[in-house]
C-alpha angles and dihedrals in degrees: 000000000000121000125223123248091242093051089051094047092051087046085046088058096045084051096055093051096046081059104043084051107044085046076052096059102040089041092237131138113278097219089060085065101036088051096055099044078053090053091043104052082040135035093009099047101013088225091131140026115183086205092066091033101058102007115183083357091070100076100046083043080058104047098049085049095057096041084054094044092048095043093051088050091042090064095060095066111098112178092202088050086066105048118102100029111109150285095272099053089054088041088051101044100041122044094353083077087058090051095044091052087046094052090036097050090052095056088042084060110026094046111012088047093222113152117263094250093052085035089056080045100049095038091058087048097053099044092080119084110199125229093220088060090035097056103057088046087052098046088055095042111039111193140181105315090242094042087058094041086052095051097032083059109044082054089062104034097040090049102079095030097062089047093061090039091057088049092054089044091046101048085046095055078044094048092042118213134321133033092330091066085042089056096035088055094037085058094042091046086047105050096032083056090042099040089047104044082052094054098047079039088063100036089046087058090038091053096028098052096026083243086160126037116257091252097064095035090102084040090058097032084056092051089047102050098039088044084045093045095042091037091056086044091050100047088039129013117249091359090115091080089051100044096053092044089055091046091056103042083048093049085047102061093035110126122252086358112147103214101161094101094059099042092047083060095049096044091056093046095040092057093055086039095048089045092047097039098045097046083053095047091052096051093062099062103115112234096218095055083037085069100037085049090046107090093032084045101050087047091057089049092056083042090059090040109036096027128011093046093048091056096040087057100045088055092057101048081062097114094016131100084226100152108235084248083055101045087044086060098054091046088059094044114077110104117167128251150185102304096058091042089053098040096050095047089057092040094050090046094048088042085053090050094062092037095254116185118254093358090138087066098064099073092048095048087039091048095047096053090044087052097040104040094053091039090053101038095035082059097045110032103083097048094041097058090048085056086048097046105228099110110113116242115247114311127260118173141102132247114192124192111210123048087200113130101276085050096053086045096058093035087055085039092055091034090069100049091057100264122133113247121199112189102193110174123153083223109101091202094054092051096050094053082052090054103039080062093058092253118144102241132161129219099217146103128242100241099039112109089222095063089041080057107046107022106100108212096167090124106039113105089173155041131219116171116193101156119151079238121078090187089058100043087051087056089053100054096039094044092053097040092103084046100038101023120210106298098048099059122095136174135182115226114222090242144033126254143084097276131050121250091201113078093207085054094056104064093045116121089210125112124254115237115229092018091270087294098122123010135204087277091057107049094040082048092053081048095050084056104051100269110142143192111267122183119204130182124222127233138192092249089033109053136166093277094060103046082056089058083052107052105017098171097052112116111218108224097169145344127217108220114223085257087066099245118123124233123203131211130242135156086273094054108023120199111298144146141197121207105291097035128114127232123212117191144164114244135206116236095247089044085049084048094053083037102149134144126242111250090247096027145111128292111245125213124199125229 
């Protein structure tokens, strides 16, 4: 019985999420999933061939695909963001990238036998890692805070600049040699810059002035950036590509330019563009040249990771004070990601167009180092970096969702007894009263892929989300359950009792700070009326009961055990401290007035 195309897209598309979520669950990178269903209806099972199911549509499908991918990752690269990190991160990102295509381009030829001109190809393509890739890695792993900004960060910045790198290499193998390749590349690098200033030039007016209302802005943003993508193509060959990489990183680094809204947008069609497209690509990797591929393409895969990244990495700690266990981190760490896996699938169908030799070798190579470089590294990681000893020891720090004022007071209260504090809230004023008082706060939403990209969450062993929001505070804890697990998420519903007014509140897994006995109302209310964060530390002579004798009104929102992790309260483990801990609690205005401390008690501290 044949299928129709409608039903195989639609399975196509079930597919893709299985595997996104599934990636979600296992914190693995989704490409690693989507690849292998691809090879399997495909190549393993012959069930589906992108080739008979799009025909002369697949490689215009393609192409708008990729100009999406590379602009939504183009947004994400903030050039202030990277000032001020260290010397490794600009080493790796600028002309690290030069030394890596170099060594990549001679394995490719030397040992996987492509020809120079498709070496020089493949070798631009795979100098990028991706962060999407990067960041679940980093959340299982959890190593030094400036390895995995290291890391974290060549994955953003590289992204877009290998992608511009593999469209200069490919129009000059197009154009051929001489002054004919000079003038071909001169024409691409000038209407790719033009094109695409004048795009982010357009959407900068559209987003800046509300020249559109909010709910065509993607509409518009998606117009934009497909008439800016097609124009450029159409004035210079290949320069598209160039020209919307260029818009976003430009939209991205425009002062006092909100561009949530729009990114939101990308990251949420390049996620079901990125499932569909790579399921079809892989399905079109023939199984004969698979196994012909297979052994070249095995030894290029030990070149990149034994060889090529180690002394990529060596020549860019030149300058650092990187330690030989760090910098032995960072040689092991480079998996693949989505941009080379969608650059190489649109190269290799525009190279067999024009009867390129060897093209069909690009998406096999490309595909073997994607799939062995995040299977290696995904199982060694972890214990690698134990033996190295740049794993961070279990987490013990706080995110807090919610910089509203009962957020910015535990995270000032917790601050001052030595825990790491993390504010995260989608509301820029919150944050910048966070921030104004030297609290270490992030603009950003839970779902977004930015923040899943540049949130370090390394030190956080829990979750407390207080936000005035209870749909936000669900998102949260549904969002950070792979990261937190069950016992180690906590919100704070907006009012007491047993049961949750909010609907949303009621189905969370999560568990309910304070045990439902007090709510969000009821604590900004006590701050509103002078009530403060006291921490008090226990003591054998002076214990948690009679603290309680002594301030009978204080409401215990947390202790901080004598190993310096804080514990939260909830109806399961009601407040409680052993000598050593520390107490924070919430106090009312006449017991801060007769505020005194026992002769053999404990030291208080005000918040």
């Amino acid at each position: 019985m044949s299928l129709s195309p409608a039903l195989i897209l639609a399975g196509v598309i079930a597919l893709g999420f299985a595997a996104q979520w599934l990636a979600w669950r296992l914190r693995l990178p989704a490409i690693l999933f989507l690849l292998s269903v691809g090879l399997l209806l495909g190549p393993g099972l012959d069930l589906l061939n992108a080739d008979a199911l799009l025909g002369r549509l697949l490689l215009p499908l393609v192409s708008l695909g990729v100009a999406i991918i590379l602009f939504e990752g183009a947004l994400t690269l903030r050039l202030a963001e990277i000032r001020g990190h260290h010397r490794m991160i600009r080493n790796l990102s600028t002309w690290g990238v030069g030394v890596n295509w170099l060594l990549l381009a001679g394995g490719a030829h030397w040992i996987g036998g492509l020809a120079w001109p498709l070496a020089f190809l493949l070798g631009a393509i795979l100098s990028v890692t991706g962060p999407t890739v990067i960041s679940p890695l980093l959340r299982s792993v959890r190593p030094s805070r400036r390895v995995g900004d290291a890391l974290r960060w060549e994955g953003i910045v590289v992204d877009p600049m290998g992608a511009i790198l593999a469209v200069l290499v490919f129009e000059f193998m197009r154009s051929g040699d001489g002054a004919m390749a000079a003038w071909v590349l001169g024409k691409m690098a000038l209407v790719g810059v033009l094109l695409g200033g004048a795009g982010a030039f357009a959407l900068d007016r559209l987003l800046r002035f509300r020249l559109v209302p909010d709910y065509l802005m993607n509409y518009a943003t998606l117009a934009v950036l497909l008439g800016v993508f097609t124009g450029a193509d159409a004035l210079a060959h290949e320069s598209g590509l160039l020209a919307v990489t260029l818009m976003g990183v430009i939209l991205a680094n425009r002062k006092d330019l909100d561009i949530e809204p729009i990114a939101h947008f990308k990251e949420h069609l390049a996620t079901v563009l990125i499932s569909v497209l790579f399921i079809l690509l892989a399905t079109r990797v023939d199984l004969l040249l698979l196994q012909k591929t297979l052994l070249p393409a095995i030894g290029f895969l030990l070149f990149v990771q034994f060889v090529a990244r180690p002394l990529m990495v060596l020549c860019c700690r030149l300058g650092t004070t990187f330690s030989w266990p760090e910098t032995a981190f960072l040689a092991w760490i480079a998996p693949r990601g989505i941009v080379a896996a969608a650059v190489s699938a649109l190269f290799a169908l525009k190279l067999e167009a024009i009867g390129y030799l060897q093209a069909e070798k690009l998406v096999p190579f490309t595909f073997a180092i994607i799939l062995g470089t995040v299977l290696i590294q995904s199982a060694t990681a972890a214990p690698l970096a134990r033996w190295l000893g740049v794993a961070q020891p279990r987490p013990r720090g706080l995110l807090i969702v919610g910089a509203n004022r009962l957020g910015r007071s535990l995270a000032q209260a917790l601050r001052k007894e030595g825990v790491p504090v993390q504010l995260l809230d989608p509301d820029w004023n919150s944050v910048r009263e966070a921030r104004m008082a030297e609290l270490s706060a992030f603009y950003g939403d839970p779902a977004d892929l930015r923040t899943e990209r540049l949130l370090d969450l390394s030190d956080m062993g829990l979750l407390l989300a207080v936000s005035h929001r209870s749909e936000l505070n669900a998102l949260a804890c549904l969002r950070y359950e792979p990261e937190f697990g069950a016992a180690r998420r906590f919100f704070l519903p907006f009012s007491a009792g047993g049961e949750s007014t909010q609907p949303i509140e009621r189905h969370l897994t999560a568990r309910r700070w304070l045990g439902g006995q007090v709510g969000l109302k009821e604590l900004e209310q006590a701050l509103e009326a002078g009530w403060r964060m006291r921490a008090t530390r226990l003591t054998e002579n002076f214990g948690y009961s009679r603290y309680r004798e002594q301030h009978p009104q204080a409401i215990a929102l947390l202790a901080i055990d004598s190993d310096g992790r804080p514990r939260l309260f909830d109806a399961a483990h009601p407040a409680s401290g052993s000598a050593g801990a520390t107490l924070i609690a919430l106090r009312p205005p006449q017991d801060l007035a007769s505020e005194a401390t026992p002769a053999n008690g404990p030291a208080e501290a005000a918040t």
